[in-house]
HTML snippet that shows the backbone in 3Dmol.js (N, CA, C, O; Angstrom):
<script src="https://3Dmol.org/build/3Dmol-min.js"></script>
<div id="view" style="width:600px;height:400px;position:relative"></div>
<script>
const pdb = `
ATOM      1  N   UNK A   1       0.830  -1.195   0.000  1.00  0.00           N
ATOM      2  CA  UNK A   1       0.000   0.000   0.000  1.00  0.00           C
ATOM      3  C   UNK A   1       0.873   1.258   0.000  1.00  0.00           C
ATOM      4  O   UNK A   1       0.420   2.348  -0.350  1.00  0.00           O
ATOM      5  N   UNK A   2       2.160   1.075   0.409  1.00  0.00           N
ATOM      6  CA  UNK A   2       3.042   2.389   0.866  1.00  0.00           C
ATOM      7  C   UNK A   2       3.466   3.030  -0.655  1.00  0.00           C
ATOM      8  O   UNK A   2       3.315   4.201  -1.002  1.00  0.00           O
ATOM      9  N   UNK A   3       4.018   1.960  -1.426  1.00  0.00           N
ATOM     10  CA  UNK A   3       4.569   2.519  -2.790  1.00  0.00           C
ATOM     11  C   UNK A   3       3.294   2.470  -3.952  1.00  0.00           C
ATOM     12  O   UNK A   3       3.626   2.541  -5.136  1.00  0.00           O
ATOM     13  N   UNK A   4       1.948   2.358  -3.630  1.00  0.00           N
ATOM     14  CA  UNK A   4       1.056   3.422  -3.963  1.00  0.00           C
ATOM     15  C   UNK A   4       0.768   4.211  -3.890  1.00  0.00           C
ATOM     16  O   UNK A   4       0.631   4.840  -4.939  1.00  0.00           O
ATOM     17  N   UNK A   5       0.340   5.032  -2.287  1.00  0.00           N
ATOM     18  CA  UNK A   5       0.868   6.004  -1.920  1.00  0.00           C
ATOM     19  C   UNK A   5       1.962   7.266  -1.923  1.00  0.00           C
ATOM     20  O   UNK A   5       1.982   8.453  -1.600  1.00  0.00           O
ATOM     21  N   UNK A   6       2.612   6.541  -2.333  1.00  0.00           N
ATOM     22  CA  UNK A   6       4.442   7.243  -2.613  1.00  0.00           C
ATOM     23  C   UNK A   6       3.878   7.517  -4.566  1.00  0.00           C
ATOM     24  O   UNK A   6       3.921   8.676  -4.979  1.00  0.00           O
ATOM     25  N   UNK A   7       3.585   6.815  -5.174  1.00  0.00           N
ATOM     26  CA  UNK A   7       3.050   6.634  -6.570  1.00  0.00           C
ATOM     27  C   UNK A   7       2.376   7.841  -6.367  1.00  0.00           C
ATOM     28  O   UNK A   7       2.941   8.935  -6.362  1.00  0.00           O
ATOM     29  N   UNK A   8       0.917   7.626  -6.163  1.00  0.00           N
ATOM     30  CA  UNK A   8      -0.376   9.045  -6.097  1.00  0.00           C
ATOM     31  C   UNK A   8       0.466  10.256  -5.718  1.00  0.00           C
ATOM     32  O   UNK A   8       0.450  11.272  -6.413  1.00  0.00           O
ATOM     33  N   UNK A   9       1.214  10.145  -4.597  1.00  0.00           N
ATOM     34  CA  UNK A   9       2.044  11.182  -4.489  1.00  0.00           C
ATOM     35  C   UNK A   9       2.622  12.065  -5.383  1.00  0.00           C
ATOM     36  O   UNK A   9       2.225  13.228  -5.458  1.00  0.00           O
ATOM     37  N   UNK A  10       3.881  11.456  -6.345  1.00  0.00           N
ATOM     38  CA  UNK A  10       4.376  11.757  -7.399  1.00  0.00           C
ATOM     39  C   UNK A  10       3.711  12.477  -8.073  1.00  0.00           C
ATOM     40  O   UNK A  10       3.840  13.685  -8.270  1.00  0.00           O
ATOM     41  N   UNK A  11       2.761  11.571  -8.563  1.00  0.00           N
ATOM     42  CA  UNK A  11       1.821  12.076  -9.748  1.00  0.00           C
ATOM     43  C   UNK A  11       1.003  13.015  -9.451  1.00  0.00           C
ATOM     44  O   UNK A  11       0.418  13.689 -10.299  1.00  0.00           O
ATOM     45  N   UNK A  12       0.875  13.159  -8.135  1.00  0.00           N
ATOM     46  CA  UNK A  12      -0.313  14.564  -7.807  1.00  0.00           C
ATOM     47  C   UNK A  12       0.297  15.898  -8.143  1.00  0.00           C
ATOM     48  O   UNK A  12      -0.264  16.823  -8.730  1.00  0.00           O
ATOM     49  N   UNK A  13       1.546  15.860  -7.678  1.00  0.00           N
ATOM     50  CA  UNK A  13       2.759  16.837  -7.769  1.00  0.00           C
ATOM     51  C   UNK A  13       2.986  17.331  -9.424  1.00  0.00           C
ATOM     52  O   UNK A  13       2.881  18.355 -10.099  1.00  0.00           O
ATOM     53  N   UNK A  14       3.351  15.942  -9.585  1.00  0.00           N
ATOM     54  CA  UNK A  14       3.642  16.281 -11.282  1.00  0.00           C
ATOM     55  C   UNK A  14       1.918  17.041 -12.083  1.00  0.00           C
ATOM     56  O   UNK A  14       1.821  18.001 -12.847  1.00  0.00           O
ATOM     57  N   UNK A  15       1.017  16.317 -11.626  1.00  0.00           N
ATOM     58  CA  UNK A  15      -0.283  17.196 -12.467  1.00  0.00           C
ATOM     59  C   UNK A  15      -0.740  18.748 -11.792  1.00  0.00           C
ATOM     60  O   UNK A  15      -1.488  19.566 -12.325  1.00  0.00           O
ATOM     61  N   UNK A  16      -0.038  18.873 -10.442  1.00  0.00           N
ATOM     62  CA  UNK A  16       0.209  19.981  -9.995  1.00  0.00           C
ATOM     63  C   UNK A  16       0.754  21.391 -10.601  1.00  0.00           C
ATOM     64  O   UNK A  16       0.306  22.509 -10.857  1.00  0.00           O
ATOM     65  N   UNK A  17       1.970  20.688 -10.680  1.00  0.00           N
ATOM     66  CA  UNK A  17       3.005  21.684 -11.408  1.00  0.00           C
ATOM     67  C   UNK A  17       2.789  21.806 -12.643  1.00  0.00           C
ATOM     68  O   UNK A  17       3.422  22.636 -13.296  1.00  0.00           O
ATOM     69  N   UNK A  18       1.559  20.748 -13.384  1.00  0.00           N
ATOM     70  CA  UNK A  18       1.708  21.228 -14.670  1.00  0.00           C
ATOM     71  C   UNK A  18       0.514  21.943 -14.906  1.00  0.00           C
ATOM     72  O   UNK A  18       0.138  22.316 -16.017  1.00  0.00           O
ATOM     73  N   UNK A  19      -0.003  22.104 -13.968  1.00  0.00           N
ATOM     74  CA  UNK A  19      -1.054  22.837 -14.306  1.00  0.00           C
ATOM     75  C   UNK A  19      -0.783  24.436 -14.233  1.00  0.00           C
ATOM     76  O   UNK A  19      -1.275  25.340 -14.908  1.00  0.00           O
ATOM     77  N   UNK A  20       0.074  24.471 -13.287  1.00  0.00           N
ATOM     78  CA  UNK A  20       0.445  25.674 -13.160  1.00  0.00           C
ATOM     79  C   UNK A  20       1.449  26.141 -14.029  1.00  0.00           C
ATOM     80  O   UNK A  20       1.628  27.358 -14.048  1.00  0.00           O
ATOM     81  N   UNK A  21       2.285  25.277 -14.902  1.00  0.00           N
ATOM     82  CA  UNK A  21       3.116  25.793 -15.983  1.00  0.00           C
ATOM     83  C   UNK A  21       1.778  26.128 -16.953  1.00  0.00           C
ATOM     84  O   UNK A  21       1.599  27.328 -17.161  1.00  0.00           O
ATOM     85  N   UNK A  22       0.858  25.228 -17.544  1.00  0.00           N
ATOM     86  CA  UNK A  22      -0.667  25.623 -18.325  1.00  0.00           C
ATOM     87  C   UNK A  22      -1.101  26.622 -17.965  1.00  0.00           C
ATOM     88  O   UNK A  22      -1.374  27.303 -18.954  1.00  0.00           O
ATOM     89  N   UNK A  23      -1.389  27.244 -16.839  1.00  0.00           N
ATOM     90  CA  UNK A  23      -2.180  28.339 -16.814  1.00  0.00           C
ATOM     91  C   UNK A  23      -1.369  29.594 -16.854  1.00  0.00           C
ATOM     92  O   UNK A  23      -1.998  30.624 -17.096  1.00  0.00           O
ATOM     93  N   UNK A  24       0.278  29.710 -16.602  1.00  0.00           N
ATOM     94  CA  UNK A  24       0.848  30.627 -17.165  1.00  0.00           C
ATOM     95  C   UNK A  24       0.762  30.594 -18.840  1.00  0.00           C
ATOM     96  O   UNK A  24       0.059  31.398 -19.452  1.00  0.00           O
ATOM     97  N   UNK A  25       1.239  29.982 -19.235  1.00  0.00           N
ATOM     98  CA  UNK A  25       1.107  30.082 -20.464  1.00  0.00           C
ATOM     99  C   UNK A  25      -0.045  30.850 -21.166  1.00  0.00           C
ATOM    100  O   UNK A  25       0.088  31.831 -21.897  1.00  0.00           O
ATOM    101  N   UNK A  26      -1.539  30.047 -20.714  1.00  0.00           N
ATOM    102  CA  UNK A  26      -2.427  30.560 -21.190  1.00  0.00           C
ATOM    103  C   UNK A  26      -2.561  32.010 -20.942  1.00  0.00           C
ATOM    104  O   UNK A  26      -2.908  32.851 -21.772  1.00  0.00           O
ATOM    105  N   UNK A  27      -2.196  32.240 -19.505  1.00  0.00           N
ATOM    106  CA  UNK A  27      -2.092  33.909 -19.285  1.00  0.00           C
ATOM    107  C   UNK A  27      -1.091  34.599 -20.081  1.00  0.00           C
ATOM    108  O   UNK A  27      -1.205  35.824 -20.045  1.00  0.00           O
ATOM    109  N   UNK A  28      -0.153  34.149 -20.781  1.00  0.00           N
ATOM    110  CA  UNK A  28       0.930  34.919 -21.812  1.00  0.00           C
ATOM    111  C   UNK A  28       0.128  34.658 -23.305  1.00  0.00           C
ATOM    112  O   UNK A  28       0.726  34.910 -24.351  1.00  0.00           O
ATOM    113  N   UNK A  29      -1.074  34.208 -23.315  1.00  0.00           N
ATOM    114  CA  UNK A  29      -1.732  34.282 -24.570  1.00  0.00           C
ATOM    115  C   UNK A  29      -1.609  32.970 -25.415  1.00  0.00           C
ATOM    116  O   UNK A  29      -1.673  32.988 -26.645  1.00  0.00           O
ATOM    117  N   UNK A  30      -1.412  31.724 -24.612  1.00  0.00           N
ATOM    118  CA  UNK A  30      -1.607  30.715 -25.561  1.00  0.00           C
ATOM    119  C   UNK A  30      -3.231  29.764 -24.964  1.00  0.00           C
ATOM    120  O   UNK A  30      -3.358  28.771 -24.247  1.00  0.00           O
ATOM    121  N   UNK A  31      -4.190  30.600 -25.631  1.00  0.00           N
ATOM    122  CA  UNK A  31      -5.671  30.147 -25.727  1.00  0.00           C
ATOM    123  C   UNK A  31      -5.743  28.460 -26.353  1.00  0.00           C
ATOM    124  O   UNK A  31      -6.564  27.647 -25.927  1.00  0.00           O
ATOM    125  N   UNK A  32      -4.882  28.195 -27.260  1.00  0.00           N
ATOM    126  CA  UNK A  32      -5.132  26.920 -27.703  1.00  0.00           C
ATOM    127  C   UNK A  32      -4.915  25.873 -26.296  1.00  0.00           C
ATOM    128  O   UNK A  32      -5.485  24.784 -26.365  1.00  0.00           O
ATOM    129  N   UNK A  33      -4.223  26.135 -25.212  1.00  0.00           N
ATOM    130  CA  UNK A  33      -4.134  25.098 -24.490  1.00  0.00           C
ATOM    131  C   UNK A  33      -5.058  24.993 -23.263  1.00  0.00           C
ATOM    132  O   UNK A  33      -4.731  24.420 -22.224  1.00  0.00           O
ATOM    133  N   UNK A  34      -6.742  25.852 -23.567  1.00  0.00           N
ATOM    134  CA  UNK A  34      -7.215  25.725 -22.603  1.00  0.00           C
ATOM    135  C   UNK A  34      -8.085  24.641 -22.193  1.00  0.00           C
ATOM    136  O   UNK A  34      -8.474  24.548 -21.029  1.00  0.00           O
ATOM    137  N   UNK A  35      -8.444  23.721 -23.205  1.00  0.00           N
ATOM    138  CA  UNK A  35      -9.043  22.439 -23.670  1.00  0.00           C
ATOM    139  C   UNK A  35      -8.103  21.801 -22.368  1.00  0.00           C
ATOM    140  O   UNK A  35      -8.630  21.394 -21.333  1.00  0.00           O
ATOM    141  N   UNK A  36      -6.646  21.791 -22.606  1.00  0.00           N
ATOM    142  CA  UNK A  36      -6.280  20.579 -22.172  1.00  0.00           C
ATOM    143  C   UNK A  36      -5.637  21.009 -20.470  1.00  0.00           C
ATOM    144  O   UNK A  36      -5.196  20.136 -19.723  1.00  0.00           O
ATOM    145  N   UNK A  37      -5.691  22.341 -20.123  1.00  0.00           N
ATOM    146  CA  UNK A  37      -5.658  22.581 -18.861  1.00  0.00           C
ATOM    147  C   UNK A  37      -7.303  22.246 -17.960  1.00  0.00           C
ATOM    148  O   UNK A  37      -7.536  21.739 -16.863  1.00  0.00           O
ATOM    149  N   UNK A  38      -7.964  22.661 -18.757  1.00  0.00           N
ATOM    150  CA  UNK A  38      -9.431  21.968 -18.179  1.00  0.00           C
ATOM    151  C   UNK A  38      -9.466  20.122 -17.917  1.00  0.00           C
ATOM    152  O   UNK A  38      -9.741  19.580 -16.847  1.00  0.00           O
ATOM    153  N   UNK A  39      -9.206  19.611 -18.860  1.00  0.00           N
ATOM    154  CA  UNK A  39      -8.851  18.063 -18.849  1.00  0.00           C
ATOM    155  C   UNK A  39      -8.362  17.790 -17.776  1.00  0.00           C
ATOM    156  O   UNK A  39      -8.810  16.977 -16.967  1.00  0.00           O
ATOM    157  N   UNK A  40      -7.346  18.481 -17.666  1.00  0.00           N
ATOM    158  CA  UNK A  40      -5.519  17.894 -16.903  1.00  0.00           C
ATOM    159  C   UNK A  40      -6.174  18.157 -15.347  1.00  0.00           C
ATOM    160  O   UNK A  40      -5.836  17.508 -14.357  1.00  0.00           O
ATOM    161  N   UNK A  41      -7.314  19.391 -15.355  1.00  0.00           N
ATOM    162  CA  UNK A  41      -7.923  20.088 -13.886  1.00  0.00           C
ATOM    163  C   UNK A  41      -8.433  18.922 -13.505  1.00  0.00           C
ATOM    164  O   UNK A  41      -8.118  18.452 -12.411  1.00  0.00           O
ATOM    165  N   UNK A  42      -9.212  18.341 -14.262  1.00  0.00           N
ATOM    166  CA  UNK A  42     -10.244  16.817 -13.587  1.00  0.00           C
ATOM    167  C   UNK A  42      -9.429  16.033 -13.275  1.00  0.00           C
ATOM    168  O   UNK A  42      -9.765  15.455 -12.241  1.00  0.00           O
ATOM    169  N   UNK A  43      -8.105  15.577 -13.824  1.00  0.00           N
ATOM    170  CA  UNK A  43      -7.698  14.273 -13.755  1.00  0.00           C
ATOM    171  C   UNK A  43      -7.139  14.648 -12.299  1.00  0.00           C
ATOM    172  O   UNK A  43      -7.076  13.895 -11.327  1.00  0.00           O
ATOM    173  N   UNK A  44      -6.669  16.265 -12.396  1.00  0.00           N
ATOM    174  CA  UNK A  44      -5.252  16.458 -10.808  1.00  0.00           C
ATOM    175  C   UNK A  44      -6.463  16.148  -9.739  1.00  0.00           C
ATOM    176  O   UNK A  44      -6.221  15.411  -8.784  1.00  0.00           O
ATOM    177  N   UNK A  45      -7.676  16.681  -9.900  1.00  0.00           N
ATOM    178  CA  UNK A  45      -8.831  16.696  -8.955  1.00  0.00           C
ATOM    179  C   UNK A  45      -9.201  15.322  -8.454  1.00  0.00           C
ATOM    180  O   UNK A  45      -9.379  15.027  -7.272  1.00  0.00           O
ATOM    181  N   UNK A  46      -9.314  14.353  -9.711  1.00  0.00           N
ATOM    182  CA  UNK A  46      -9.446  12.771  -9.307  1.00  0.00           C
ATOM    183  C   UNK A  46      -8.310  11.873  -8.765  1.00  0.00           C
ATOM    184  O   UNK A  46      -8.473  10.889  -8.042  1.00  0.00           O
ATOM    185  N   UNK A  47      -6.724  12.529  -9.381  1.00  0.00           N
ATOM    186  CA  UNK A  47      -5.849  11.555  -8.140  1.00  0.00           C
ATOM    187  C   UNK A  47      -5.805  12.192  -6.744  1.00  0.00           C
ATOM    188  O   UNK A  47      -5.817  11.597  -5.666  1.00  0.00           O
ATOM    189  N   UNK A  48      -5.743  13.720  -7.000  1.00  0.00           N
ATOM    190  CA  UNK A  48      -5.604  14.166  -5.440  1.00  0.00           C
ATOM    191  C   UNK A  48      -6.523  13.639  -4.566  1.00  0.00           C
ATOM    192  O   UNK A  48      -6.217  13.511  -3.380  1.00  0.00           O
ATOM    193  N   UNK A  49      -7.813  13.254  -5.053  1.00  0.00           N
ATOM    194  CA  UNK A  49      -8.586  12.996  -4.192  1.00  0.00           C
ATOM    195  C   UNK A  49      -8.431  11.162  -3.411  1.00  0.00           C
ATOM    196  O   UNK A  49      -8.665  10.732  -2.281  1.00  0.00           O
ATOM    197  N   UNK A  50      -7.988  10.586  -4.540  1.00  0.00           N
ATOM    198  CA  UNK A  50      -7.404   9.209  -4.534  1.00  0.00           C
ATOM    199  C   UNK A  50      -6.350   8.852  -3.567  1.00  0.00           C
ATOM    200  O   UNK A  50      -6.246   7.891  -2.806  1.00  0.00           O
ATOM    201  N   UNK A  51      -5.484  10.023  -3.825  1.00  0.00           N
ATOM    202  CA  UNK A  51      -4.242  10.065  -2.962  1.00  0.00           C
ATOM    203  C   UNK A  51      -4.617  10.424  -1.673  1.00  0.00           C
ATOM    204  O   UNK A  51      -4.089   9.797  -0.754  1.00  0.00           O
ATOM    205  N   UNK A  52      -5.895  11.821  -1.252  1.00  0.00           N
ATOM    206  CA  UNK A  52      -6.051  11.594   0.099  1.00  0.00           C
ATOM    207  C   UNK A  52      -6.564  10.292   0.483  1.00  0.00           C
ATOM    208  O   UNK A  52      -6.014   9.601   1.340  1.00  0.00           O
ATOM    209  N   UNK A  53      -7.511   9.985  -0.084  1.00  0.00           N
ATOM    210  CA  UNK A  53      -8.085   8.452   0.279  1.00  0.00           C
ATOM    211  C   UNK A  53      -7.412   7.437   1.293  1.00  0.00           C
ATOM    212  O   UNK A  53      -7.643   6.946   2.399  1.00  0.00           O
ATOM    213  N   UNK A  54      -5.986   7.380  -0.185  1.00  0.00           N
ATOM    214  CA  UNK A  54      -5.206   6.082   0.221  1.00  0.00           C
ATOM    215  C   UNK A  54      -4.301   6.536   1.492  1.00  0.00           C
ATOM    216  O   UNK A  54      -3.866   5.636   2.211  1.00  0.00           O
ATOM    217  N   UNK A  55      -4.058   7.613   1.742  1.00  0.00           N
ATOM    218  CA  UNK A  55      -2.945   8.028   2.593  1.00  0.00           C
ATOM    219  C   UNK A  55      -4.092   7.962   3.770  1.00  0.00           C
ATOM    220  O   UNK A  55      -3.620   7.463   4.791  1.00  0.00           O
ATOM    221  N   UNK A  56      -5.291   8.284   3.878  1.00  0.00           N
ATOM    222  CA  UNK A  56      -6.061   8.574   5.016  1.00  0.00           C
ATOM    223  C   UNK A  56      -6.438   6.939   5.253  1.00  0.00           C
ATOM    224  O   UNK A  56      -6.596   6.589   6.422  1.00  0.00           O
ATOM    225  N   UNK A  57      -6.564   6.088   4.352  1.00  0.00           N
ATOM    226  CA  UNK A  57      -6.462   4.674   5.075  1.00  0.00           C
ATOM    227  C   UNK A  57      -5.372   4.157   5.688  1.00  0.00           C
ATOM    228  O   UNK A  57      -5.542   3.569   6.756  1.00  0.00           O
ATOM    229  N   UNK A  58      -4.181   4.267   5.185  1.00  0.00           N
ATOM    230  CA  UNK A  58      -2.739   4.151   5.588  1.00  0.00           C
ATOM    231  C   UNK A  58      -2.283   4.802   6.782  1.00  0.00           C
ATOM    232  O   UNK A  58      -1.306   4.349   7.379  1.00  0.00           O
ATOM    233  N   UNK A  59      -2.827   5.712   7.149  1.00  0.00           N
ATOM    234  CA  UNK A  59      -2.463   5.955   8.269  1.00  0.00           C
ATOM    235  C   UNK A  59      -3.725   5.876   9.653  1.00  0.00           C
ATOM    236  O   UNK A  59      -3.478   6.032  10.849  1.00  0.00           O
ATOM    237  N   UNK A  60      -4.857   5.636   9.126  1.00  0.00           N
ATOM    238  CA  UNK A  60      -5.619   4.677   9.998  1.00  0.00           C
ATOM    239  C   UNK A  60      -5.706   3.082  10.226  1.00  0.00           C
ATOM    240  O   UNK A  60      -6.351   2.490  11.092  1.00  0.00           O
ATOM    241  N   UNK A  61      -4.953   2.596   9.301  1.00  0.00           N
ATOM    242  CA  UNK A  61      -4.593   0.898   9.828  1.00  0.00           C
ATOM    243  C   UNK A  61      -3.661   1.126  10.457  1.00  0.00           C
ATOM    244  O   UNK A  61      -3.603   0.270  11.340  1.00  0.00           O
ATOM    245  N   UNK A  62      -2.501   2.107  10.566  1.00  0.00           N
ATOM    246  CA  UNK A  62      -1.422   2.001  11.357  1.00  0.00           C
ATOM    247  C   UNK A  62      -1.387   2.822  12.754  1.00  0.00           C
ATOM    248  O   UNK A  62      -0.299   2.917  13.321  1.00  0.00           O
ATOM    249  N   UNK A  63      -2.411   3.355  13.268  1.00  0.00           N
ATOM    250  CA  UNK A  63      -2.876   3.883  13.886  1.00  0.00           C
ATOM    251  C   UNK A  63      -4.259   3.012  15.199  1.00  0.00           C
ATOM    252  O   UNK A  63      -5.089   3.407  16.019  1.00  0.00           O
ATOM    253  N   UNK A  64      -3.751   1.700  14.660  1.00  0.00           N
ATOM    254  CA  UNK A  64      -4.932   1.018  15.426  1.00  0.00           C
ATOM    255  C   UNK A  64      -4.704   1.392  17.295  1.00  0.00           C
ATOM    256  O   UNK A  64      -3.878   2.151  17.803  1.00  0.00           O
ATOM    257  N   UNK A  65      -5.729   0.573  17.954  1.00  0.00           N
ATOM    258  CA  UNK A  65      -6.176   1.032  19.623  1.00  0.00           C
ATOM    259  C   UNK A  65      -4.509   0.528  19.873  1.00  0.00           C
ATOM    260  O   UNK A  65      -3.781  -0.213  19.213  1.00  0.00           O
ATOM    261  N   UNK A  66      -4.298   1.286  21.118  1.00  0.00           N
ATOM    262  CA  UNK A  66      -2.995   1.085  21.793  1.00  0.00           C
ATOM    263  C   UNK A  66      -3.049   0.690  23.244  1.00  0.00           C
ATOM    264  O   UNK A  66      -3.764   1.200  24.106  1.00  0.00           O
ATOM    265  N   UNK A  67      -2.218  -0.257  23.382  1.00  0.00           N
ATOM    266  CA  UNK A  67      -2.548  -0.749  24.936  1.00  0.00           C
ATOM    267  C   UNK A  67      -2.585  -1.944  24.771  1.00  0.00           C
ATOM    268  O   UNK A  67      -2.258  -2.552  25.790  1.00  0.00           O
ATOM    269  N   UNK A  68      -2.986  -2.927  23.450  1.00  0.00           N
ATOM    270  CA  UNK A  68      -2.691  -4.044  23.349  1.00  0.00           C
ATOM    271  C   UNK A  68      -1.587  -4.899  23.140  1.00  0.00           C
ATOM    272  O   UNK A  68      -1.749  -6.118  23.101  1.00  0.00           O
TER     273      UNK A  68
END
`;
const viewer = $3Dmol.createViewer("view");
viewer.addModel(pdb, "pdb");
viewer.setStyle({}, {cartoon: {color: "spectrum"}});
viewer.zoomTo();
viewer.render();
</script>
């Protein structure tokens, strides 16, 4: 589960940063790439959300009652 986690990670980062290289651009006047900064918005929206998921299970199995 960890080097999934570590995976979603990566990739959240990487659709992160590229979104934000996309939306400069588009602000210096390249309109053709707004198709695919809209796209790229859903996909960063669907791993980030994946990635909290998996990290918020991962650290509630490892987090079990203490005292046993």
């Amino acid at each position: 589960m960890k080097p999934l986690v570590i995976g979603l990670g990566v990739l959240a980062a990487i659709l992160i940063v590229s979104q934000l290289v996309m939306g400069l651009l588009i602000l210096q006047g390249n309109a053709s790439m707004r198709v695919a900064h809209q796209h790229s918005g859903y996909l960063t929206v669907a791993v980030n959300l994946l990635y909290i998921a998996t990290s918020l299970t991962l650290v509630a199995r490892r987090s079990g009652p203490r005292g046993s």
